[in-house]
C-alpha positions, 0 to 999 in steps of 0.5 A: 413382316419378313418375306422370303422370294425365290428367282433362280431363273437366270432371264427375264423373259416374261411380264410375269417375271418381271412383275414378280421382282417389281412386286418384291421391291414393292413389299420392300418399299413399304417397309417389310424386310424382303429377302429374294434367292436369286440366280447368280447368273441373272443380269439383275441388281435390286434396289431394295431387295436384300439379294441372297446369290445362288449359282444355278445352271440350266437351259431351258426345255432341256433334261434336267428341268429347270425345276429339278435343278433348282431344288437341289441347288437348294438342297445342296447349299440349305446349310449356308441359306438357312445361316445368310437367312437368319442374319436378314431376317431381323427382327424376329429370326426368321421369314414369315412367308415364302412367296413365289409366282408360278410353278417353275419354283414350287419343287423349291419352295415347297422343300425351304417351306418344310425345312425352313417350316414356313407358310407358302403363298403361291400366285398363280399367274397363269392357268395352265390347263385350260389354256393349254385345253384353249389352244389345243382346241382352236389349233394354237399350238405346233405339233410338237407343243400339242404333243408337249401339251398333252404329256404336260397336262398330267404333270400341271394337274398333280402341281394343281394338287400340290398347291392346294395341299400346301400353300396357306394362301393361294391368290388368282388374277381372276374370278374365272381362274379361282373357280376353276382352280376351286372345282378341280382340287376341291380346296378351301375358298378360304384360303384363295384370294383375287389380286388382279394387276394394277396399274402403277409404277415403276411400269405406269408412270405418270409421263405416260398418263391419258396421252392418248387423245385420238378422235378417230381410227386409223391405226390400230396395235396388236401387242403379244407374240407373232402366233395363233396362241395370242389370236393374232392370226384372228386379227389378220383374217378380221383385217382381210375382211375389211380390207374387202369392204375398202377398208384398206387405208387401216394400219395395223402395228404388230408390237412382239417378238419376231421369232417363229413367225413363218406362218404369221408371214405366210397368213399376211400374204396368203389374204393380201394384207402386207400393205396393212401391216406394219411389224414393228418388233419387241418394243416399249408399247408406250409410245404406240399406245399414246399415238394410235387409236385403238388397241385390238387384243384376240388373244385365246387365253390370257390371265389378266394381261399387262398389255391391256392395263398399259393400254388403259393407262395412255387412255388408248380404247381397248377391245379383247376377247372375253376369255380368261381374266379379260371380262374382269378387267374390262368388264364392259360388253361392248369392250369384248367380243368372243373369242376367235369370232372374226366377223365379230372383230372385224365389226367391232373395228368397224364400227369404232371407225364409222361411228363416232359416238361409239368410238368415244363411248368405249374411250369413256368406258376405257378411262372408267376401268383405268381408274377401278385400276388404281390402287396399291398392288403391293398392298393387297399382298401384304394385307393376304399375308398379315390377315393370315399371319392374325388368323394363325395367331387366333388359332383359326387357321393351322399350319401344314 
């Protein structure tokens, strides 16, 4: 199978983003012919990915979008693409899908699948607009992003629209996500499926396995940004309460990126909880995974988070809020709690300190879904697209 990508960003910024190209390089591995558009300006050198270069400059949240600018980049060089296409494209000519993660590249996507006359298989990474619905109704969001928010939400809808008109296949992270998606647009069942993430290399690597041996809890981590959008703000109030109930020999370890963190700083003063917080930065999460004790994850939204799947993979206990793809990936109760109910969350870290036996039943029922975890993730996506490439051959599907 031939499979075409598209990466005109010129970072990697996101889990999302760095998925993406870990997911091309896994098509390839197994021995599809994967041709990737890339930003020349990326900082990026494939491994088996065969790289078309493309020189796109932008900067992002600024007019011109992002979007924009990489669709008429393509439109300017098609002429020389369609030429360096064909020549990867060996045997057959030409790519048997398009497939893109997200809506950054869906303008561009959608012009090389009319003019290249390709299937589109779009990954949804992230809905949108019930997070953005999420946030806005538990304060997550500044000002500015609650206004930004707002002007969005017509503009997600009608790329929503867009995606069930065009894409032959659409795939979702979790059961949730796929029925909203399915209520709103009123497309096909049939042409969406679930892939959820996984857990295995080059992210998961052996090395870092079922480390995680702790008999008790002391020290807890908090991976995501220093912000309310990821329920960090619910933890440090959870924390304040068992700091009431002389619980103040708990640490927490915040793991994100610093920036815009004045009210987050503002918080840890206001309840007096400096003495229990560590800020630790954007770091590699694996070695705080594999040494403390419990991973707490409050988030307002999340699709299927890889924080969560690393965390189950050192065989470090993790408790999240039951929201978004969260209740798939751990599915069981006493691994969730509802979102932004702090007294729930400080009883649930209370609990796992004071009793002993529940402690090791959510490190039994962690080590359960680690292993539901395992599987070929790069085979589930080649499997979508070879099962409609056969349908279309039967003539039980069509071509838009």
């Amino acid at each position: 199978m031939t499979i075409l990508g598209l990466y005109l960003l010129n970072q990697i910024r996101t889990g999302g983003d760095r998925r993406y190209l870990e997911l091309m390089e896994l098509l390839a591995e197994r021995g599809n012919t994967v041709i990737v558009i890339i930003n020349e300006f990326l900082d990026y050198t494939p491994i088996r990915v065969t790289k078309i270069e493309l020189p796109v400059k932008y900067r992002r949240h600024r007019f011109p979008p992002a979007s924009y600018l990489f669709k008429k980049n393509l439109q300017k060089n098609i002429g020389t693409l369609k030429d360096r296409i064909a020549q990867y494209s060996v045997p057959n000519g030409a790519p048997d899908f398009i497939h893109i993660h997200g809506d950054t590249h869906l303008k561009a996507a959608l012009f090389l699948k009319h003019t290249l006359h390709l299937p589109l298989f779009y990954a949804f990474r992230c809905n949108d607009i019930d997070r953005a619905c999420i946030l806005r109704s538990r304060g997550g969001l500044s000002a500015g992003e609650y206004l930004f928010s707002r002007v969005y939400e017509p503009v997600n809808r009608s790329r929503e629209k867009q995606v069930a008109h065009y894409a032959e296949l659409v795939t979702f992270q979790n059961t949730a996500d796929k029925d909203r998606f399915l209520l709103r647009t009123g497309s096909a069942e049939s042409k969406t499926v679930i892939i959820p993430g996984n857990i295995g290399p080059p992210r998961c690597t052996p090395a870092w396995q079922n480390k995680n041996t702790s008999s008790a809890v002391k020290n807890i981590v908090y991976i995501g940004s220093l912000s309310a959008s990821k329920g960090l703000w619910d933890l440090l109030k959870a924390l304040g309460l068992l700091k009431e109930k002389s619980y103040d020999f708990l640490r927490c370890y915040v793991l994100g990126r610093p920036e815009n963190s004045e009210q987050t700083m503002e918080l840890i003063k206001k309840i007096h909880i400096e003495d229990m917080i560590s800020l630790e930065g954007f770091k590699s999460p694996f070695p705080y995974l594999a040494e403390h004790d419990l991973m707490v994850y409050p988030t307002l939204y999340d699709a299927y988070p890889d924080t969560a799947l690393e965390a189950l993979h050192t065989g470090c206990p993790v408790i999240a809020a039951a929201v978004g793809g969260l209740p798939d990936l751990l599915h069981y109760p006493e691994l969730l709690f509802a979102s932004g109910n702090i007294q729930e969350i400080a009883d649930r870290i209370e609990r796992c300190i004071t009793d002993t036996a529940f402690y090791q039943h959510i490190r039994r029922l962690c080590a359960r879904r680690a292993e539901a975890h395992h599987f070929d993730w790069a085979e589930r996506f080649e499997t979508a697209m070879a099962d409609y490439s056969q349908a279309r051959l039967n003539g039980t599907v069509s071509y838009k």
